[in-house]
N, C-alpha and C positions, 0 to 999 in steps of 0.2 A: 458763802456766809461772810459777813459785814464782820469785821472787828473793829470797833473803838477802842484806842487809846487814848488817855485821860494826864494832863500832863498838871504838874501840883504851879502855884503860885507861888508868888516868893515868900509873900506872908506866911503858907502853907506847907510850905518846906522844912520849916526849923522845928514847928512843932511837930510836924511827922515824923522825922528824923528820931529810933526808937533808939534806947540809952545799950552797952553793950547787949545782945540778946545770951541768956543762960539757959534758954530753950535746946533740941534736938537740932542737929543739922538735917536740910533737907534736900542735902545734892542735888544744889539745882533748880527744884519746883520750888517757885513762887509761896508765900507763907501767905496765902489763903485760901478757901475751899475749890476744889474745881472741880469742875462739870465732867459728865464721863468723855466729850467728846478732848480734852484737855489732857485726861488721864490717857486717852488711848493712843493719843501721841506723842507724850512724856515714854510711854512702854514701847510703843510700834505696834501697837495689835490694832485692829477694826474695834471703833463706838460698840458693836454689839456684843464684842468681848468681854468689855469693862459691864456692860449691863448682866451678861447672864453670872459674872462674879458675882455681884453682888445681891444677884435674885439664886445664886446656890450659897451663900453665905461664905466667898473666900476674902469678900473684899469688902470690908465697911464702908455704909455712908450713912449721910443723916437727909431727911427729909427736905426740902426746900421748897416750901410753894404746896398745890396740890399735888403735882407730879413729878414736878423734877426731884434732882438727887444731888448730892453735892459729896465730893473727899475728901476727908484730909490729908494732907503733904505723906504724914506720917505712915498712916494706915495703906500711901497707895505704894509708898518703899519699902515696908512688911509684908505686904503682898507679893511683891517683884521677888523678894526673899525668899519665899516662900516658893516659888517657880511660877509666876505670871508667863503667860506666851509672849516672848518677846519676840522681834524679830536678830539675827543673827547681823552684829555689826562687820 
């Protein structure tokens, strides 16, 4: 699998640059939605993990597209909380 990264301009920089955040901390994961295949590497578990979560209702997502699925930061560290199969560090 191909990953792009996407690097900002200089004009593009200042204003991205977001004023203090007074939001949740999200140890770590990126503050925007990710894909299961994102989520089950953040945890350690197999893509098909994070899928049947969310098809028995432990792990929230929100629709994207026809099929796909997307996480919030939030929702995938309440999970983990909650006993997500991790793998043992």
């Amino acid at each position: 699998m191909r990953k792009t990264i996407y690097t900002e301009s200089a004009h593009t920089a200042e204003a991205a640059q977001p004023a203090a955040s007074n939001g949740p901390a999200t140890d770590g994961l990126p503050n925007h939605l990710l894909t299961a295949f994102e989520v089950a590497e953040f945890v350690g578990c197999h893509e098909e993990t994070v899928r049947r979560a969310y098809l028995r209702g432990l792990l929230v997502s929100q629709r994207f597209g026809v099929r796909g699925r997307r996480f919030h930061p939030t929702d995938v560290l309440d999970w983990i909380r909650r006993g997500a199969p991790t793998k043992p560090s």
